[in-house]
N, C-alpha and C positions, 0 to 999 in steps of 0.2 A: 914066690910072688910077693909075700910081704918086705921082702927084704928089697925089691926092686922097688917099691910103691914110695920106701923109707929113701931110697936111694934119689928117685924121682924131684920128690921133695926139698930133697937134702941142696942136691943141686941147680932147683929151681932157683927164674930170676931175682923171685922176690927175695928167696931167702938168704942168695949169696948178696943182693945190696944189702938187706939187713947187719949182716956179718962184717960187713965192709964199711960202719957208720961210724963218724968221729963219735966221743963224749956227748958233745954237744947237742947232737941229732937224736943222739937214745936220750935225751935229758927233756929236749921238745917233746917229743914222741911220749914221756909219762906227762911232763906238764902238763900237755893239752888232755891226756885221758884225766887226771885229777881235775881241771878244769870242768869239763863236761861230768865228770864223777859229781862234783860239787853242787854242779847248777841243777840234776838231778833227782840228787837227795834232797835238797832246797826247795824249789817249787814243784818236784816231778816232773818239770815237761823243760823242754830248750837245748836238753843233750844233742839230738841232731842237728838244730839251728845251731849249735856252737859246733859240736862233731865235723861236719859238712866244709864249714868256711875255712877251720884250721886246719883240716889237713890238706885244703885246696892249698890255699894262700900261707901258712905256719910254716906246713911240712913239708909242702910242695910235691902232693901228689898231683900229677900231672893230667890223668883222666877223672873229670868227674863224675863218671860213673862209678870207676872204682872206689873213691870217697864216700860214694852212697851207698853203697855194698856193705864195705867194709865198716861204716859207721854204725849201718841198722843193726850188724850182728853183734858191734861193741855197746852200745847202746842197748838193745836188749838181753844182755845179760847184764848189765851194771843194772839196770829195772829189777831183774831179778833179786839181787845182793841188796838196794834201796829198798824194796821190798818188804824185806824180815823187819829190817830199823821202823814203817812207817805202822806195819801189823801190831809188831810188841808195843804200840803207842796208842792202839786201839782205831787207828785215820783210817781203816780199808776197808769199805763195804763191797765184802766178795759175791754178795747175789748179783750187783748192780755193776761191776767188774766183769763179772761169766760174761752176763750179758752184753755190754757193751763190746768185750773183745773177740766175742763170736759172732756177733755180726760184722765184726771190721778184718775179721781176718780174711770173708770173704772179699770185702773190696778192697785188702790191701796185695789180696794176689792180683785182681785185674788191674788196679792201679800199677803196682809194681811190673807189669807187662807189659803196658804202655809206655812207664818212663824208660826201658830202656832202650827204645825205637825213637824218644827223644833227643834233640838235641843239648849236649850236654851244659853249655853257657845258658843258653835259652830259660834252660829248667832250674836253672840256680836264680836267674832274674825273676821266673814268678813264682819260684819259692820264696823269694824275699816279697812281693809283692802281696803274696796270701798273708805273709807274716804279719803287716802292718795293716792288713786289716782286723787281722784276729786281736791285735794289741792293742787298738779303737774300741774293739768291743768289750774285752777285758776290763777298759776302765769306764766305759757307760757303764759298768752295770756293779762299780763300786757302791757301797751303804748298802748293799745286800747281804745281810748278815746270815743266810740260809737256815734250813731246817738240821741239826744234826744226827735226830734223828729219824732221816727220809730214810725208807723202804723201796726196793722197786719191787713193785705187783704187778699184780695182771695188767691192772689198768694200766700202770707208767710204759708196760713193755712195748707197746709198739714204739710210742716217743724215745723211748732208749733206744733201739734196736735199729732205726732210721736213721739216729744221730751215729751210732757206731759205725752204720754201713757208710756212710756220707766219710766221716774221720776215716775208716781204713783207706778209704780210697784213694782220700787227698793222702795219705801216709806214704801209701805205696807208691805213688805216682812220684810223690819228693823225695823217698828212699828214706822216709825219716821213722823214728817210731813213733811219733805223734803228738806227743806228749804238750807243747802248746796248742793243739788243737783239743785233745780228748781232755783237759781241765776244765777248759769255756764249756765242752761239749756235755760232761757230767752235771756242773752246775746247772746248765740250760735245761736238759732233759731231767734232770732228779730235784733240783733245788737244795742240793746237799752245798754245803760250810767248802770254801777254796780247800781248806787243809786237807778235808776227809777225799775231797774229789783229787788232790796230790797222790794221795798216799794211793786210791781207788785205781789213780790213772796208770799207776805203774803194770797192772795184772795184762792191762790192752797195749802198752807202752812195749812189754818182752813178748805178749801175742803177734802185736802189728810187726814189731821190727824182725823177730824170727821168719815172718810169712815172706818178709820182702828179704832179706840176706837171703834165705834157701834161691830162694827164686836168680838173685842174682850169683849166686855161687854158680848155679847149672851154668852162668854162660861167662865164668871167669873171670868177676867185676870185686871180686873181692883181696883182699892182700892182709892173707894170714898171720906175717911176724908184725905187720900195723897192729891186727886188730888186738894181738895179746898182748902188745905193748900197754896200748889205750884200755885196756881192761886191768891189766895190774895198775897204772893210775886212776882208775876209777875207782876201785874199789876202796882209794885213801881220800879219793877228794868227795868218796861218795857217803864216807861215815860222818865226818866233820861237815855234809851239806844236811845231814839227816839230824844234826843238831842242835845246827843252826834253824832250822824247817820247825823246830820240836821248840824251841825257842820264842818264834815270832808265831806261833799257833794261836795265839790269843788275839789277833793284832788282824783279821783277816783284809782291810783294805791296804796296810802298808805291804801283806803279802801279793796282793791284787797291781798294786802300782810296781814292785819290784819285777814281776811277770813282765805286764808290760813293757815295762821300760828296757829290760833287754832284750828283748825282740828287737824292739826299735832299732837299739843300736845296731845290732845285728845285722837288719834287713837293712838299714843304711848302706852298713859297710859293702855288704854284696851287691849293692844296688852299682856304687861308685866303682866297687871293680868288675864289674861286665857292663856296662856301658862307656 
């Protein structure tokens, strides 16, 4: 049976176009995972906003559900890997991480239920459109130098736990792991320093994106030799973003404006190619 399941595989679509890619394509294929590596270990959050658009429009995957499948499960594990780098830096507050990514896993299963009964253009237009709202608030709420060392207690637990469920939702519904949302989302609810709530966002960032991959895998939206490609480039453009992240830690409004500002471009550019 196991040798049938290997065979199955073997000679699925995906993996014979895989086998069949010029240079070029496997070249794309890491570039864009070190890409989204980079942006992640960097601010924590924008791997799906970048994940999403390049292999729509990059790589030219064709279904965009598959691109949102396939991104959340590349996507949260490169979370995982950014991870170790943001802990050994002392930026992840794990009480306030449980929390957040336990409430959001339940709304990134119902969200992720719903987008994929959506349409697939549609869903990429107001995922650009949530973007630039989130990237408006980002920078109101620049000269906020936070608390570094917030606690989440009893008290903070409901306002965390509300923001998380609200974040999984929006997550799951855009196929993303979240990560430009759960930064704002941390600061908002905790009042913790951008850096701490990067490094904090990653623990709901591999929660959310694992809840929604599983989910999309049951119904075939995922494309396995994509997503190990995008993971072996992640994990190079994910150390040298963790660096750089480690870097400009001291600097939290220029980290605040560079959030921002790729969004921006980002939700531009999706905006111009579905419309």
């Amino acid at each position: 049976m196991i040798v049938d399941v290997l065979s199955g595989i073997w000679q699925s679509a995906q993996v014979q176009e895989f086998l069949h890619l010029d240079p070029l394509s496997h070249l794309a294929r890491v570039g864009s995972g070190a890409t989204v590596g980079f942006v992640l270990g960097l601010v924590g959050g924008g791997g799906s906003i970048l994940a999403v658009p390049l292999m729509v429009y990059a790589i030219g995957v064709r279904d965009p559900h598959v691109a949102i499948g396939t991104s959340a499960l590349a996507v949260a594990v490169n979370a995982l890997v950014n991870l170790r780098s943001h802990s050994r830096a002392d930026n992840v507050k794990w009480r306030c991480g449980g929390m957040y990514a336990s409430a959001g896993v339940a709304g990134a299963l119902i969200g992720s239920s719903l987008g994929k009964a959506f349409n697939g253009q549609k869903l990429l237009f107001l995922f650009a459109l949530v973007m630039i709202a989130v990237g408006v608030l980002m920078l109101r709420g620049r000269g906020n130098p936070g608390d570094p060392g917030v606690e989440c207690t009893i008290e903070k637990a409901p306002r965390v736990l509300g923001y998380g469920l609200a974040t999984g939702l929006f997550s799951g519904f855009f196929g993303i792991g979240g990560g430009f949302l759960i930064v704002p989302g941390l600061v908002g609810s905790t009042g913790m320093p951008i850096i701490k709530a990067i490094g904090t966002s990653l623990v709901a960032v591999a929660a959310f994106g694992f809840t929604t991959a599983i989910n999309y895998t049951l119904s075939g939206f995922v494309d396995w030799p994509l997503a190990m490609t995008f993971l072996f480039g992640g994990a190079l453009g994910g150390a040298l973003g963790a660096r750089a992240g480690k870097a400009l830690s001291s600097d939290n409004d220029r980290l605040t404006t560079i959030f921002a500002n790729l969004i921006f471009a980002v939700a531009g550019y999706m905006i111009a190619r579905t419309t």
